[in-house]
PDB file of the backbone (N, CA, C, O) and the ligand in Angstrom, with CONECT records:
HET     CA  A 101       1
ATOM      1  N   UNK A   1     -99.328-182.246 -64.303  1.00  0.00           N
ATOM      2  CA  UNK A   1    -100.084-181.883 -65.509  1.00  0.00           C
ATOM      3  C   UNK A   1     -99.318-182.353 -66.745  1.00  0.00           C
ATOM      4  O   UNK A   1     -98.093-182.245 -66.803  1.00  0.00           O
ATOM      5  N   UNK A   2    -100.118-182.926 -67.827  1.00  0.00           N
ATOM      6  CA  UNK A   2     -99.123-183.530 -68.799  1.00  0.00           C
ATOM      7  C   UNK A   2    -100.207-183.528 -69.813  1.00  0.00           C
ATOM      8  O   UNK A   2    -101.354-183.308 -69.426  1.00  0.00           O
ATOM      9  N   UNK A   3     -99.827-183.884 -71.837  1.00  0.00           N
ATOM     10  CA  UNK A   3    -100.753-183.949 -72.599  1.00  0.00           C
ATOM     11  C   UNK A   3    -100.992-182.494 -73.321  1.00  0.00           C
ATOM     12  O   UNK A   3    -100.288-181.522 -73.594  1.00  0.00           O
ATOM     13  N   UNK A   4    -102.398-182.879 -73.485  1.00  0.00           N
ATOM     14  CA  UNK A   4    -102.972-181.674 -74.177  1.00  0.00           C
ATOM     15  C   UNK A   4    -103.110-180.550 -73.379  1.00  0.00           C
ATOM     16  O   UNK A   4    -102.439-179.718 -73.990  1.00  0.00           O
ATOM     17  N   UNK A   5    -103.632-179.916 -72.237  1.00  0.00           N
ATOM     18  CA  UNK A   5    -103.819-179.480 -71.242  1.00  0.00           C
ATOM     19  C   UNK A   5    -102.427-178.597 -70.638  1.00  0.00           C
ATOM     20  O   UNK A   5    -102.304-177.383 -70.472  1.00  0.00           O
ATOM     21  N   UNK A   6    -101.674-179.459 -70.444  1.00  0.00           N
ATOM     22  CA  UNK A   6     -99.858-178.683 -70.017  1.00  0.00           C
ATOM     23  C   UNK A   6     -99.616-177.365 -71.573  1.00  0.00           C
ATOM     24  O   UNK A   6     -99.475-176.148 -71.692  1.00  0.00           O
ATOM     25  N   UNK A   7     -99.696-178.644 -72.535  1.00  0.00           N
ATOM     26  CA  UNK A   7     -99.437-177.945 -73.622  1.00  0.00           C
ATOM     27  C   UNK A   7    -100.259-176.358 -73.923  1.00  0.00           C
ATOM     28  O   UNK A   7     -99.654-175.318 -74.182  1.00  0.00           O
ATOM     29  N   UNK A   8    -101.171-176.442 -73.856  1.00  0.00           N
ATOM     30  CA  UNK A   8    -102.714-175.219 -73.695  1.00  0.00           C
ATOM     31  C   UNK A   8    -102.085-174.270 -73.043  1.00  0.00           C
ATOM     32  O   UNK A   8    -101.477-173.325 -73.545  1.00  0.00           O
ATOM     33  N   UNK A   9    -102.277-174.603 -71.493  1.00  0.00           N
ATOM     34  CA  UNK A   9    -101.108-174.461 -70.770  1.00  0.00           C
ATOM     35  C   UNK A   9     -99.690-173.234 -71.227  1.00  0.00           C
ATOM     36  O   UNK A   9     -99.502-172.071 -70.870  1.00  0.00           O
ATOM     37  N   UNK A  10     -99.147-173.864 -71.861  1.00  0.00           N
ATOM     38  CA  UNK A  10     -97.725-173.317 -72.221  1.00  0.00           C
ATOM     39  C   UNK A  10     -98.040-172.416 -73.134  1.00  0.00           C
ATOM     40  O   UNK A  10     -97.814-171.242 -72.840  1.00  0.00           O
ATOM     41  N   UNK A  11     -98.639-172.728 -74.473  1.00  0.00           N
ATOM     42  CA  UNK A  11     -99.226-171.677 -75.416  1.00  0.00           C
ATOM     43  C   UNK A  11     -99.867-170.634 -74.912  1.00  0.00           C
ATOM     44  O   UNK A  11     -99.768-169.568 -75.519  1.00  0.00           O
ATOM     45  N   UNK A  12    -100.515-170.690 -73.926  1.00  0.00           N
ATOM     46  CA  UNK A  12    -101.572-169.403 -73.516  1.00  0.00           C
ATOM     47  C   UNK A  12    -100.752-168.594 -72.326  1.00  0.00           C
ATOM     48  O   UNK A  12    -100.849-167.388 -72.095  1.00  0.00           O
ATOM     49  N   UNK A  13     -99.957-169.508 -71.659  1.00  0.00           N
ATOM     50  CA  UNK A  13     -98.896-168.360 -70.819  1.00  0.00           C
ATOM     51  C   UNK A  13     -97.265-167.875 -71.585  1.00  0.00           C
ATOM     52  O   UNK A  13     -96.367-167.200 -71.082  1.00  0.00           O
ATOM     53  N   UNK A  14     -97.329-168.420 -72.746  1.00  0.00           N
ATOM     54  CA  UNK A  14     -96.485-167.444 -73.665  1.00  0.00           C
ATOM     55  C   UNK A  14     -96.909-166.764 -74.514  1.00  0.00           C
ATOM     56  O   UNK A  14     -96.075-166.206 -75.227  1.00  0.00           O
ATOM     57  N   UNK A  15     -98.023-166.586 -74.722  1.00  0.00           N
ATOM     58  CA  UNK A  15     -98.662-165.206 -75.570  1.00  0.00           C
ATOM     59  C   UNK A  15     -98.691-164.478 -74.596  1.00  0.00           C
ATOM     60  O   UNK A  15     -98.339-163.313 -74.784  1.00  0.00           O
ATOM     61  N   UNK A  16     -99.142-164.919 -73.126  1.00  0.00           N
ATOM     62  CA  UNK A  16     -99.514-163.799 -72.235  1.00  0.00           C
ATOM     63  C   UNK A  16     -98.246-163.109 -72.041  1.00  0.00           C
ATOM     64  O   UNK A  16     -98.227-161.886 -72.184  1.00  0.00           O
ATOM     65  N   UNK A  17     -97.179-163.743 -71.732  1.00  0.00           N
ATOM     66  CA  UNK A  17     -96.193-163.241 -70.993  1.00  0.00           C
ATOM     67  C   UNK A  17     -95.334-161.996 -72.338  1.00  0.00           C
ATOM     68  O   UNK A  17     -94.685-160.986 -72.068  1.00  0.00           O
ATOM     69  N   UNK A  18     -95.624-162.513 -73.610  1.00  0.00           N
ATOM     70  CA  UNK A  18     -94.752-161.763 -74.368  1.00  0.00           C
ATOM     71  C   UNK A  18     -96.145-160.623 -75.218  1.00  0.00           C
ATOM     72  O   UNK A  18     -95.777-159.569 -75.738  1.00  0.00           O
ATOM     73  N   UNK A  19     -97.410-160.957 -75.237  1.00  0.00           N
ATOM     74  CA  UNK A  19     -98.442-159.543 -75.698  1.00  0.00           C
ATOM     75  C   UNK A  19     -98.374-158.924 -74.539  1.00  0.00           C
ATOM     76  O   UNK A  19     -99.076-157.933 -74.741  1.00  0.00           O
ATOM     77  N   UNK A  20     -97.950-158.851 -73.353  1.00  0.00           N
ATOM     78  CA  UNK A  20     -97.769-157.654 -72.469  1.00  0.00           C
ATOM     79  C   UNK A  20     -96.993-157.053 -72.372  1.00  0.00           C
ATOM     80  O   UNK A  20     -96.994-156.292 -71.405  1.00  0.00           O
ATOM     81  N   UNK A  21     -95.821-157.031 -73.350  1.00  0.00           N
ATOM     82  CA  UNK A  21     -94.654-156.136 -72.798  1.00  0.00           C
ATOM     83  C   UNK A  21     -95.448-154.641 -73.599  1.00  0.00           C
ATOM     84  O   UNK A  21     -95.392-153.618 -72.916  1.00  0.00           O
ATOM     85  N   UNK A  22     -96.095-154.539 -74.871  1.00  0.00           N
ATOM     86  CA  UNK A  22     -95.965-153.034 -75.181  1.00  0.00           C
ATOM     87  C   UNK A  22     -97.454-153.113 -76.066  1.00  0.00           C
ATOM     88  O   UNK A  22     -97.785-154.026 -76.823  1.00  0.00           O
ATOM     89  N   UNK A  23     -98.217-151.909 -75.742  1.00  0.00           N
ATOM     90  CA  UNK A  23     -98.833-151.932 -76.319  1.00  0.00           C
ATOM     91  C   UNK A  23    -100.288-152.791 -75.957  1.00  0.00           C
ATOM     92  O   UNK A  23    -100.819-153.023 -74.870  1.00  0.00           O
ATOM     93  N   UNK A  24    -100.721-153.185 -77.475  1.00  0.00           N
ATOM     94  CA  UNK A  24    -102.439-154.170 -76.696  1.00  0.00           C
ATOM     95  C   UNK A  24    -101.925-155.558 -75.902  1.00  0.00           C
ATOM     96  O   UNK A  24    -101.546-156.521 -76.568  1.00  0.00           O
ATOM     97  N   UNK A  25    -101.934-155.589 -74.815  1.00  0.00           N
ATOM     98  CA  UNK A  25    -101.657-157.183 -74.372  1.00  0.00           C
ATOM     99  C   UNK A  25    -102.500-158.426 -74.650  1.00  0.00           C
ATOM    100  O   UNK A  25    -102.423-159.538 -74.127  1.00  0.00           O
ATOM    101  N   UNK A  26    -103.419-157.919 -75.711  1.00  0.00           N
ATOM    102  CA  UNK A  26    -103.691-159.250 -76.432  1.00  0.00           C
ATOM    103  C   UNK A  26    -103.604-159.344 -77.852  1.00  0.00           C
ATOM    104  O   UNK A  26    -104.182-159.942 -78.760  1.00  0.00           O
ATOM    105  N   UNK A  27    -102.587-158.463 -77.697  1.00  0.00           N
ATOM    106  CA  UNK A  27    -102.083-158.998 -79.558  1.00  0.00           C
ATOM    107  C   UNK A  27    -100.376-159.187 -79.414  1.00  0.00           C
ATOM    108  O   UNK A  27     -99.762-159.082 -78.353  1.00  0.00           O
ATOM    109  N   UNK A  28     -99.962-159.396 -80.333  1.00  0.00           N
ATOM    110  CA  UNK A  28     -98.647-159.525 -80.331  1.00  0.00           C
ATOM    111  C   UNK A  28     -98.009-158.908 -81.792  1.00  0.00           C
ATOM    112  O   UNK A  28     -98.234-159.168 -82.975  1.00  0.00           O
ATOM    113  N   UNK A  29     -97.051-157.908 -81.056  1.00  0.00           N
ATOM    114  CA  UNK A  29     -96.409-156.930 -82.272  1.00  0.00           C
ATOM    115  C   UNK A  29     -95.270-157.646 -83.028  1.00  0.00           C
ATOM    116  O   UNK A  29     -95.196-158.861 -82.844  1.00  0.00           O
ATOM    117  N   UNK A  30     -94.501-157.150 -83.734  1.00  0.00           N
ATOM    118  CA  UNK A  30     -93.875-157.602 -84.431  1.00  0.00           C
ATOM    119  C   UNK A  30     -92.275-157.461 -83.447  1.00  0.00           C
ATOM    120  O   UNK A  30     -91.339-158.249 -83.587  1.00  0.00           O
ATOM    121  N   UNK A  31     -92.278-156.750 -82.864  1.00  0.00           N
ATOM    122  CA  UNK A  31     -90.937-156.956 -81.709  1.00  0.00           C
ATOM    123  C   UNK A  31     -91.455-157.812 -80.534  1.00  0.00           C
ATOM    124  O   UNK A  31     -90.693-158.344 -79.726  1.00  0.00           O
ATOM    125  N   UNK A  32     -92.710-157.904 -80.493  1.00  0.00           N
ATOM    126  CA  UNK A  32     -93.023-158.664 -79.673  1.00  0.00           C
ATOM    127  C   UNK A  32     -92.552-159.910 -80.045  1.00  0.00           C
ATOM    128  O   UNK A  32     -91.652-160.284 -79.293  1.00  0.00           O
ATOM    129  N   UNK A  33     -92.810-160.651 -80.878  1.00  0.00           N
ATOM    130  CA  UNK A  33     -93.081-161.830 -81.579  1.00  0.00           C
ATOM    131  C   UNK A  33     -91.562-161.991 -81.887  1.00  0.00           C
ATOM    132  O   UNK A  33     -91.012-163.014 -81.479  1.00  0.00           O
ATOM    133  N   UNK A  34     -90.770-160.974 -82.640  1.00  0.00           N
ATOM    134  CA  UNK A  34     -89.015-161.348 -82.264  1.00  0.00           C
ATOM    135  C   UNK A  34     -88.841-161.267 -81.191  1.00  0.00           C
ATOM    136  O   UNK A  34     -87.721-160.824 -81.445  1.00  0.00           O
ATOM    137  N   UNK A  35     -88.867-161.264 -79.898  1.00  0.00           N
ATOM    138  CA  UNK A  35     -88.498-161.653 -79.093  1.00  0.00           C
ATOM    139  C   UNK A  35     -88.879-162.839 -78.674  1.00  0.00           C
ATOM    140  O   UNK A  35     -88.027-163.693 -78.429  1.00  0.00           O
ATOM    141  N   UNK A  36     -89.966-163.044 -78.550  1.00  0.00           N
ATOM    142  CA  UNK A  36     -90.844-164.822 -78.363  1.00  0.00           C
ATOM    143  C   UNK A  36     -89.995-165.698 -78.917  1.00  0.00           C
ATOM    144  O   UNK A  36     -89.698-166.701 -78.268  1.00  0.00           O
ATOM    145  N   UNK A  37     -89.299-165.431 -80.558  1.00  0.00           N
ATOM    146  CA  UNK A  37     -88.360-166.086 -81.146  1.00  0.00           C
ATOM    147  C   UNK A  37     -87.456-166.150 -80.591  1.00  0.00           C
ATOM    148  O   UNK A  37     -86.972-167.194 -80.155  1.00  0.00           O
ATOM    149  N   UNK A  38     -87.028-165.102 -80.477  1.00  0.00           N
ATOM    150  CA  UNK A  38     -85.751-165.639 -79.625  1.00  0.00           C
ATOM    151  C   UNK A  38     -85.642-165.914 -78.913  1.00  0.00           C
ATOM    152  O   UNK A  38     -84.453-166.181 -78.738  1.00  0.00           O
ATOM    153  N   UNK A  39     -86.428-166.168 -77.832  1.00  0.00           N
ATOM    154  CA  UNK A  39     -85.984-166.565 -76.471  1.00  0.00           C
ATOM    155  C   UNK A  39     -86.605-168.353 -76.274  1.00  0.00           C
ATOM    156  O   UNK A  39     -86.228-169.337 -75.639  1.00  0.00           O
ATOM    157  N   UNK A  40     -87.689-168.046 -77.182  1.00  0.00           N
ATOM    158  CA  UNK A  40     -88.394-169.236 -77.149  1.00  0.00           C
ATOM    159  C   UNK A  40     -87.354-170.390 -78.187  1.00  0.00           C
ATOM    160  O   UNK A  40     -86.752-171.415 -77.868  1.00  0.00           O
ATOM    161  N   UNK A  41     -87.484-169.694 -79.476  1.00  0.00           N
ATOM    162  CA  UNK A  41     -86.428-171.173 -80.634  1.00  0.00           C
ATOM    163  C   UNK A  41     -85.219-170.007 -80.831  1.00  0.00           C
ATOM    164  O   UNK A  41     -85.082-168.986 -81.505  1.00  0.00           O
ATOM    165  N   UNK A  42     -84.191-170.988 -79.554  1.00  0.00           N
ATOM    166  CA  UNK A  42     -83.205-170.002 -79.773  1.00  0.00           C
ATOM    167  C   UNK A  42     -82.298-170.217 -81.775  1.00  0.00           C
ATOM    168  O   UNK A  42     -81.990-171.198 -82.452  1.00  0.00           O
ATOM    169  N   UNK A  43     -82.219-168.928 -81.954  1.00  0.00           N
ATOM    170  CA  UNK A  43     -81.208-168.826 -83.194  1.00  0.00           C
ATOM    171  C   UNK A  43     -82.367-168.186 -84.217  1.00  0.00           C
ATOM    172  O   UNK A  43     -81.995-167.405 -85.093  1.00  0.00           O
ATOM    173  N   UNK A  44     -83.820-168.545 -84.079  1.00  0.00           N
ATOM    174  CA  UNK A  44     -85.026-168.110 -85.603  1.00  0.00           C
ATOM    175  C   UNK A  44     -85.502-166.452 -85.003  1.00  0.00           C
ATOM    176  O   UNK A  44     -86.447-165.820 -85.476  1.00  0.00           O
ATOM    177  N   UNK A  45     -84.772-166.051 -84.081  1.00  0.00           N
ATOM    178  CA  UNK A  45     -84.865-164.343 -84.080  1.00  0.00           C
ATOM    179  C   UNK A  45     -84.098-163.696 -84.754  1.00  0.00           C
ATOM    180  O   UNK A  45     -84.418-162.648 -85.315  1.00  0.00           O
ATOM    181  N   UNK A  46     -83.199-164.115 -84.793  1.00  0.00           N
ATOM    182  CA  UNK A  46     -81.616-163.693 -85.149  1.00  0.00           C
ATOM    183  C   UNK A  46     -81.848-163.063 -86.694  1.00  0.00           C
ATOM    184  O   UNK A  46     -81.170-162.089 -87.019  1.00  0.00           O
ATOM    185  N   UNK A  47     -82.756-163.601 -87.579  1.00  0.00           N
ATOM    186  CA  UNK A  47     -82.863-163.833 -88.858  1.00  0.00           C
ATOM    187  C   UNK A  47     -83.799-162.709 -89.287  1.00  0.00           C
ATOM    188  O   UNK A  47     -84.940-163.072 -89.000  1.00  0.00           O
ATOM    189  N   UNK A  48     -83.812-161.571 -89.818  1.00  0.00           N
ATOM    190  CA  UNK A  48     -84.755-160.786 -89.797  1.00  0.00           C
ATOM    191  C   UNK A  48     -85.720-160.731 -90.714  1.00  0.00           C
ATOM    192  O   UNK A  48     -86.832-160.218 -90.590  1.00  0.00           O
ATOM    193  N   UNK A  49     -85.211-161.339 -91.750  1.00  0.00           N
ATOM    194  CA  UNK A  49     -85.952-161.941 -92.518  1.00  0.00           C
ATOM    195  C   UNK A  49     -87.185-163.029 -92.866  1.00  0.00           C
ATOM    196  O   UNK A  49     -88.215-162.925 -93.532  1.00  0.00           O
ATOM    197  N   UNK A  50     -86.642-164.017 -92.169  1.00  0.00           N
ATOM    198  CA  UNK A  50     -87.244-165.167 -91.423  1.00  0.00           C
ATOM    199  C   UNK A  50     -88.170-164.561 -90.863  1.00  0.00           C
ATOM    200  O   UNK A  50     -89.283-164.943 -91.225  1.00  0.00           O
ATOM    201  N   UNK A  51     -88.143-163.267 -89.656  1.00  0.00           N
ATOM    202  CA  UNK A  51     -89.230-162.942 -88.819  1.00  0.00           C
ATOM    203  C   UNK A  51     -90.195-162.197 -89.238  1.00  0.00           C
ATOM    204  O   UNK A  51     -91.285-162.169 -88.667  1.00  0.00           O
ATOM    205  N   UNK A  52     -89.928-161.535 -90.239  1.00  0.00           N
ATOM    206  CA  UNK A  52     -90.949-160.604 -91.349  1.00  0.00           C
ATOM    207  C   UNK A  52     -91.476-161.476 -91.562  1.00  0.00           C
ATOM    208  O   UNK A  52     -92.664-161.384 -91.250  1.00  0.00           O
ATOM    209  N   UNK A  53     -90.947-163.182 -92.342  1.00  0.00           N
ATOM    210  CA  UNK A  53     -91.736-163.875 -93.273  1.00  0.00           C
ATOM    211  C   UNK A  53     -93.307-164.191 -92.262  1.00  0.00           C
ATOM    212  O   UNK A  53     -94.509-163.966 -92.409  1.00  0.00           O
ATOM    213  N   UNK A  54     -92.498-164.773 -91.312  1.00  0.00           N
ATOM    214  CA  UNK A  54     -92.992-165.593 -89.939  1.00  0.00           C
ATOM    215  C   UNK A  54     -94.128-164.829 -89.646  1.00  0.00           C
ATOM    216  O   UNK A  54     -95.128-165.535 -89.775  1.00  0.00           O
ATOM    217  N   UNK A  55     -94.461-163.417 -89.226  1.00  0.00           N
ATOM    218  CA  UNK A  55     -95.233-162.607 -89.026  1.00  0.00           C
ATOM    219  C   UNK A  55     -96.208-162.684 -90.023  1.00  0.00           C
ATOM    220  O   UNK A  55     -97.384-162.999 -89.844  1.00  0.00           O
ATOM    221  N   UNK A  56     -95.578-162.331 -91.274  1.00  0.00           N
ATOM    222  CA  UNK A  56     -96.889-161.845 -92.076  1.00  0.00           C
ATOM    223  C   UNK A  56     -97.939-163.709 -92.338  1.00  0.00           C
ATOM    224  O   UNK A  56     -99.089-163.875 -92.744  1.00  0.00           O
ATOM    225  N   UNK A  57     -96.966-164.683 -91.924  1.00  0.00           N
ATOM    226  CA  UNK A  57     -97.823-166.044 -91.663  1.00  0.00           C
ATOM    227  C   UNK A  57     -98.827-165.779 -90.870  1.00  0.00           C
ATOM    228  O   UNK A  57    -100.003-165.755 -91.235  1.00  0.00           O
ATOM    229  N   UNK A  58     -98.409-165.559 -89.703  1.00  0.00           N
ATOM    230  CA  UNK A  58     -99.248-165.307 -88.832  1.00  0.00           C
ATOM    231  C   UNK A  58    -100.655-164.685 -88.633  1.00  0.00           C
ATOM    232  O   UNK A  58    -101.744-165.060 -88.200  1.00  0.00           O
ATOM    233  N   UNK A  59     -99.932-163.173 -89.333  1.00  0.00           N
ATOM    234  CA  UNK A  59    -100.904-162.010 -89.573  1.00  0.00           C
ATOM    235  C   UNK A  59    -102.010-161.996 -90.135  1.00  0.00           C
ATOM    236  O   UNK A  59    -102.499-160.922 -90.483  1.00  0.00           O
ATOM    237  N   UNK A  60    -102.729-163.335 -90.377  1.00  0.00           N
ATOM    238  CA  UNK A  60    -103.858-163.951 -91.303  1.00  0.00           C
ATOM    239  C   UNK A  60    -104.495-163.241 -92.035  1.00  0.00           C
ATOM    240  O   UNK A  60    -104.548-163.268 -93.264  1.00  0.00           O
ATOM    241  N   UNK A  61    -105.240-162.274 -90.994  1.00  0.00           N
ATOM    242  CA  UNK A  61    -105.919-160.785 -91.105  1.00  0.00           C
ATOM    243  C   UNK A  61    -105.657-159.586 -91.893  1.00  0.00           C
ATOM    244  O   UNK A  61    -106.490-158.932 -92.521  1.00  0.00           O
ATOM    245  N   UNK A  62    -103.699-159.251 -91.728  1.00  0.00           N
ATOM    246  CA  UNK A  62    -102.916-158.381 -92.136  1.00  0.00           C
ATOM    247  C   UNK A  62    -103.361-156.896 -91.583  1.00  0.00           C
ATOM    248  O   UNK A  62    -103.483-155.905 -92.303  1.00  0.00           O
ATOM    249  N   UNK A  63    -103.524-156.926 -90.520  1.00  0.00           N
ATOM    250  CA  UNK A  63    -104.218-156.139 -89.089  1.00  0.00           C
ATOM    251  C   UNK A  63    -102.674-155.529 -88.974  1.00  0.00           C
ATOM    252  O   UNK A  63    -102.635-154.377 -88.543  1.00  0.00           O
ATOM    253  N   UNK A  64    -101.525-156.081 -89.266  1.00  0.00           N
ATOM    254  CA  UNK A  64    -100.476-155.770 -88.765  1.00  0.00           C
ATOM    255  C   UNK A  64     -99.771-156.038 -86.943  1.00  0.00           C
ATOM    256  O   UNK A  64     -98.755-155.576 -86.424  1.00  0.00           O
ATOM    257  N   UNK A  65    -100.863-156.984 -86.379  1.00  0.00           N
ATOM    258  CA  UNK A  65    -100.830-157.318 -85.135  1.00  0.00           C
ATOM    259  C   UNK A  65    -101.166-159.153 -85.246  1.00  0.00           C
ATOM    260  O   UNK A  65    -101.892-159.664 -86.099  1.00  0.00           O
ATOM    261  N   UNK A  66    -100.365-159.956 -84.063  1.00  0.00           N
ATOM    262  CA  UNK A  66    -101.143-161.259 -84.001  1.00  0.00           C
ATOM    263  C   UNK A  66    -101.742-161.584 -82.901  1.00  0.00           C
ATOM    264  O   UNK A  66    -101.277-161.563 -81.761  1.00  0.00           O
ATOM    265  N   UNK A  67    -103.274-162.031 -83.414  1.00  0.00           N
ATOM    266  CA  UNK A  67    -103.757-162.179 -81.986  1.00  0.00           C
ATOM    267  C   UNK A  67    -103.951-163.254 -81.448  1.00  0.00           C
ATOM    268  O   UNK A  67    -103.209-164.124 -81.905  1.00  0.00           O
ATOM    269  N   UNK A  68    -104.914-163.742 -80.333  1.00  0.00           N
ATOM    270  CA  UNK A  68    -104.122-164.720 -79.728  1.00  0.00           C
ATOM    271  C   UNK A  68    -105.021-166.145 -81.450  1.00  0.00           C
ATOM    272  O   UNK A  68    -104.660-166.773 -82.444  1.00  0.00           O
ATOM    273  N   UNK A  69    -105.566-166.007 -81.087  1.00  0.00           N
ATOM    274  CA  UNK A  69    -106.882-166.786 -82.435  1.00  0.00           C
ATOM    275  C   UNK A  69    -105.736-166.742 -83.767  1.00  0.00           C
ATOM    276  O   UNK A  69    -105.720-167.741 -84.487  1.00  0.00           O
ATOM    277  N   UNK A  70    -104.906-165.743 -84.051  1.00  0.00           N
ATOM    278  CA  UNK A  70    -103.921-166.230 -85.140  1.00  0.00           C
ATOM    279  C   UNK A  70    -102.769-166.830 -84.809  1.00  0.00           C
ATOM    280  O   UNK A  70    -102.139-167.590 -85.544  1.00  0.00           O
ATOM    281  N   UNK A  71    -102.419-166.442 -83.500  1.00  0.00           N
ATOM    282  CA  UNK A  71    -101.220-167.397 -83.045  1.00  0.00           C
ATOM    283  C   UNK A  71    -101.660-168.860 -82.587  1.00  0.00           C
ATOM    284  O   UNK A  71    -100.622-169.508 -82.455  1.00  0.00           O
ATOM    285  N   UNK A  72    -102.520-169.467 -82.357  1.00  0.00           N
ATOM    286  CA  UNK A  72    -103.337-170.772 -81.649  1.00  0.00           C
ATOM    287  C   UNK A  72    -103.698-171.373 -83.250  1.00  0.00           C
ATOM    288  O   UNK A  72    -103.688-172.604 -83.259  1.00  0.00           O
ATOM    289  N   UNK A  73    -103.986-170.803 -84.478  1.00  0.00           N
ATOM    290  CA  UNK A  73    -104.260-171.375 -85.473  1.00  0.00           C
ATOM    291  C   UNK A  73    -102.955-172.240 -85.939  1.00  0.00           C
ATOM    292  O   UNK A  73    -102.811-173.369 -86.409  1.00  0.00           O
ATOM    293  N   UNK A  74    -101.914-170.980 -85.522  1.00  0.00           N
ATOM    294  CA  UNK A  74    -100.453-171.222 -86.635  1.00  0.00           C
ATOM    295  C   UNK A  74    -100.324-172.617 -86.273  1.00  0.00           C
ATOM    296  O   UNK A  74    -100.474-173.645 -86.933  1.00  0.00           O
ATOM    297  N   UNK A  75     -99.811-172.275 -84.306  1.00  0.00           N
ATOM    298  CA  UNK A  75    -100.118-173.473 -83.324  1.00  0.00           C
ATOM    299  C   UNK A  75    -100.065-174.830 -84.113  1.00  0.00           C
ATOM    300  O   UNK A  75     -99.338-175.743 -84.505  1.00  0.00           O
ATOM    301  N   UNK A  76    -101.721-174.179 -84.062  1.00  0.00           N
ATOM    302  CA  UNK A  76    -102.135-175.619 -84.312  1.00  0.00           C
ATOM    303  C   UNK A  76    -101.979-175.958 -85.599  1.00  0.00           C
ATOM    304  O   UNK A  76    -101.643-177.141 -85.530  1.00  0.00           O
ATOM    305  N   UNK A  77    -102.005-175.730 -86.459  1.00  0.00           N
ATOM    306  CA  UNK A  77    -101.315-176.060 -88.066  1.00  0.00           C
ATOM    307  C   UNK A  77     -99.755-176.643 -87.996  1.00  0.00           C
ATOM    308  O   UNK A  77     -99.502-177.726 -88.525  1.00  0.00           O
ATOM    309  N   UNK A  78     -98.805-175.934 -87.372  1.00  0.00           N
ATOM    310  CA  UNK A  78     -98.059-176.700 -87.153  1.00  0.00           C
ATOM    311  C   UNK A  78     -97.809-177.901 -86.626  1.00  0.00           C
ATOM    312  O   UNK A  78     -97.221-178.792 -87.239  1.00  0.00           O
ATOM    313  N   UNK A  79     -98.278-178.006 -85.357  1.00  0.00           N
ATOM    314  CA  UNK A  79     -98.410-179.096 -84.830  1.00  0.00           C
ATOM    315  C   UNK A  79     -98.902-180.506 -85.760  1.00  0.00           C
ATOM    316  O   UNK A  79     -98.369-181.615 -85.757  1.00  0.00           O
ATOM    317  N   UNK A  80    -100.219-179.994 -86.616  1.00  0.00           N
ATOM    318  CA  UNK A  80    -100.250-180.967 -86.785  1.00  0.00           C
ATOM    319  C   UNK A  80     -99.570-181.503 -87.984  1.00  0.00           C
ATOM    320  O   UNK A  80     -99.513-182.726 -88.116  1.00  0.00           O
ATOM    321  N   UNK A  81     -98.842-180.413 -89.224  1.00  0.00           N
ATOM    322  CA  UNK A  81     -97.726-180.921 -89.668  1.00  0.00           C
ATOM    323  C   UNK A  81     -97.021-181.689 -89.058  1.00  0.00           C
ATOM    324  O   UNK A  81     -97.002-182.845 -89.481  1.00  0.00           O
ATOM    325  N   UNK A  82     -96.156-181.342 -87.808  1.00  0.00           N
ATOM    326  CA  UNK A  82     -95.225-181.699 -87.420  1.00  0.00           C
ATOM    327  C   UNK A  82     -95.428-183.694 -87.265  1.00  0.00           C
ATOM    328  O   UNK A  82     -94.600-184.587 -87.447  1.00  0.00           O
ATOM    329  N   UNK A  83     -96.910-183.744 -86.858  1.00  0.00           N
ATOM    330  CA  UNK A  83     -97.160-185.147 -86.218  1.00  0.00           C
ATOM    331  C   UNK A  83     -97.817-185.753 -87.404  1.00  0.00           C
ATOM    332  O   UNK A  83     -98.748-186.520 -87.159  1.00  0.00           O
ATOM    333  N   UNK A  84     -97.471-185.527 -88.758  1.00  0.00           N
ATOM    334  CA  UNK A  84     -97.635-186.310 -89.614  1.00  0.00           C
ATOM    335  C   UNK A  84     -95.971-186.496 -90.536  1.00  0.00           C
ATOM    336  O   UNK A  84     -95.922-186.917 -91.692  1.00  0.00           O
ATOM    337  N   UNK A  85     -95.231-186.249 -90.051  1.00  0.00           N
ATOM    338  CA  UNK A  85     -94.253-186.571 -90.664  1.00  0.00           C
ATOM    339  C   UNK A  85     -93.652-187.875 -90.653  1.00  0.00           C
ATOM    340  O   UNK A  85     -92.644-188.095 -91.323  1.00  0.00           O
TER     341      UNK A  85
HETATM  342 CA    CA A 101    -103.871-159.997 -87.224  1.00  0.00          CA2+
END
């Protein structure tokens, strides 16, 4: 599996794996989401600041939760920053 698809893939089994530890398993809390950081880009958990900022990015809504539709937006906003540089 490779492409767009692997990638889908990876995004949708790391929301899953980290909105299930507590709480709604299809949102993602704010310890949720520091941990995703950290384990996922090691060193941007560490920063607590950074992860407040990071969240309330996320938090589109300001629901105080991210769900999977705000995390797949960020996603994808980044991404496609990233591939116009
Ligand atoms: Ca939200």
């Amino acid at each position: 599996m490779a492409g767009l698809p692997a990638a889908m893939a990876i995004l949708m089994d790391t929301f899953d794996r980290y909105a299930g530890k507590e709480g709604d398993s299809k949102t993602l809390t704010k310890g949720e989401l520091t941990e995703l950081l950290r384990n996922e880009l090691p060193g941007a958990g560490s920063n607590k600041a950074a992860v407040d900022e990071f969240f309330s990015m996320l938090d589109s809504d300001k629901d105080g939760v991210v769900d999977f539709t705000e995390y797949v937006t960020f996603v994808t906003a980044l991404t496609v920053i990233c591939s116009k540089k």
